[in-house]
C-alpha positions in Angstrom: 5.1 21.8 13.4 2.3 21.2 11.3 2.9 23.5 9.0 6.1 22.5 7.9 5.2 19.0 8.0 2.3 19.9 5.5 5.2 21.1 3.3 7.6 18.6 3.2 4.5 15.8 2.8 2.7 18.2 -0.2 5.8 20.3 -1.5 8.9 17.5 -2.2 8.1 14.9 -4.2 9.4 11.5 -3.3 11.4 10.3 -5.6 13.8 7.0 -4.9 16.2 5.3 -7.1 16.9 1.6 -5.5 19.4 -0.4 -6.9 19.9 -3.3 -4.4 23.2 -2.6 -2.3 24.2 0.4 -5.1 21.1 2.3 -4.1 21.9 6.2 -3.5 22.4 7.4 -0.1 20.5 10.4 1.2 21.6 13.8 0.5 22.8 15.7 3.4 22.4 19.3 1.9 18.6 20.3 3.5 19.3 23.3 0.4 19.7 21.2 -2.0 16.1 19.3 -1.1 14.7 22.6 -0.8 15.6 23.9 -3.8 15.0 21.3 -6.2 11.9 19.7 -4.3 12.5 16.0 -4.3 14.3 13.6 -2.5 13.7 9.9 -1.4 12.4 9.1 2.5 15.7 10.2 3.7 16.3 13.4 1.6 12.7 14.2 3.3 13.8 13.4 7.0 17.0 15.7 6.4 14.7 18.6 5.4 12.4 18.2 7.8 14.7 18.1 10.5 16.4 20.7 9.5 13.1 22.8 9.3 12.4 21.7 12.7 15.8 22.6 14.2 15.4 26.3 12.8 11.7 26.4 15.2 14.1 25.3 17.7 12.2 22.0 17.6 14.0 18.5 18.3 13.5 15.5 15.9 15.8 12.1 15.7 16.4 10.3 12.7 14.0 7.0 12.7 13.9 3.9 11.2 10.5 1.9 10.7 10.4 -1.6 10.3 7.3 -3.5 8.3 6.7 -7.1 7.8 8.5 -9.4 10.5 7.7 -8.3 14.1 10.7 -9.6 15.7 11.7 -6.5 17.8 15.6 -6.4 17.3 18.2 -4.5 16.0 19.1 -6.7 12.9 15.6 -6.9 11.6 15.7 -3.1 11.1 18.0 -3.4 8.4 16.6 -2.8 4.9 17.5 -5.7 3.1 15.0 -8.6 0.9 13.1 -9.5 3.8 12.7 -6.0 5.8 11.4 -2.9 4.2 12.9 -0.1 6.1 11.8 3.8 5.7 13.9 6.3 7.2 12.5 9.6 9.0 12.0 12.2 11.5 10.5 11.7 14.7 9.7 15.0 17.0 10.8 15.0 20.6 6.9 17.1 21.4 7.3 20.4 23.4 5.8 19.7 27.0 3.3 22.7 26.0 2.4 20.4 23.0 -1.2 19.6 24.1 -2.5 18.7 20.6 -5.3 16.0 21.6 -5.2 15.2 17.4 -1.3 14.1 17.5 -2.0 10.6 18.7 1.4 9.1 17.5 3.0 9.4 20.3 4.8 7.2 23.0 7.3 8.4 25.9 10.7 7.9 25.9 12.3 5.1 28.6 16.0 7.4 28.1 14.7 10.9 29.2 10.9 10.4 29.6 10.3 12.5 26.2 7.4 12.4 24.5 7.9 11.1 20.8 5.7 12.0 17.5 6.2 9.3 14.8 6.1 11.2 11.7 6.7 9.6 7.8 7.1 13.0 5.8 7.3 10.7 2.3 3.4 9.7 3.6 1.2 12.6 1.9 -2.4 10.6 2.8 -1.8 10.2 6.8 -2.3 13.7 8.3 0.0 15.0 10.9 -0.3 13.1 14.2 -1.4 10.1 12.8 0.1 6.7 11.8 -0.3 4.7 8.9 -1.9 1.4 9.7 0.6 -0.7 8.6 2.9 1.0 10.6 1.3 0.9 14.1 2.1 -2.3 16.3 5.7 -2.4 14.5 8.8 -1.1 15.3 11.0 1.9 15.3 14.6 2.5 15.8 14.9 5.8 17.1 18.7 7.3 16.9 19.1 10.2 19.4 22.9 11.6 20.0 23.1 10.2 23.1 22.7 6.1 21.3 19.2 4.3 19.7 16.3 3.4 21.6 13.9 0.8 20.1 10.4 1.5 20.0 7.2 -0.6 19.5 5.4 1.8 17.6 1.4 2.7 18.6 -1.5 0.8 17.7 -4.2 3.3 17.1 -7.7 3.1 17.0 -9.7 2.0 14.1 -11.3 5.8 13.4 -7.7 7.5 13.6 -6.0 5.3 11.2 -4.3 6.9 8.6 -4.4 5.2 4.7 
């Protein structure tokens, strides 16, 4: 897992073209990332879950909230107010004993435990959460319908940037 996380974060540029309500929508060819190595934060999840699907490895698409802490649904949306990422969060192997992957919060739905992972964020290593993340939200979207998360707040030495 770390390993291909390393990749995406160090090997596909981020790139993003936003345009308001025009902006692009992800791609939903993994190849194509692959191949051409960029994509925006949701080009990124696609590859990455992909990557992890072929390890036999399960990961949900996610969606971060910053800014207001109001933990609902409608606040997730990206709009003037919200800033929204989009990415991949691991459903952890139970013989996942890594004591550095400290991102991590169980599931209410099946008791999972979760990794919070922004492939796009090349300066927090693998584990870890960026500090303006931690305390906010997540809307996690499994098959089975969306669970929303209050993200961890980690302590000051494990911090990413």
């Amino acid at each position: 897992m770390a390993a291909l996380a390393k990749f995406v974060q160090q090997n596909i540029r981020y790139v993003a073209i936003e345009l308001g309500v025009g902006r692009r929508p992800g791609r939903t060819a993994a190849v194509d990332i692959f191949h051409h190595r960029y994509g925006d934060c949701k080009d990124k999840a696609t590859l990455m879950g992909t990557m992890l699907n072929e390890i036999g490895i399960d990961s949900y698409y996610c969606d971060y909230q910053f800014r207001a802490r109001v933990p609902s649904v409608r606040t997730l949306r990206a709009n003037s107010r919200v800033r929204s990422c989009h990415h991949r969060d691991i459903k952890l192997p139970d013989s996942a004993n890594d004591p550095s992957l400290v991102a991590v919060v169980c599931s209410t739905r099946n008791w999972a435990r979760i990794l919070f992972f922004r492939s796009d964020d090349d300066m927090t290593p693998f584990g870890r959460l960026r500090g303006a993340l931690q305390d906010n939200f997540g809307l996690l979207v499994a098959p089975d319908g969306g669970e929303l998360y209050n993200l961890p707040m980690l302590p000051a030495a494990l911090t990413g940037v």
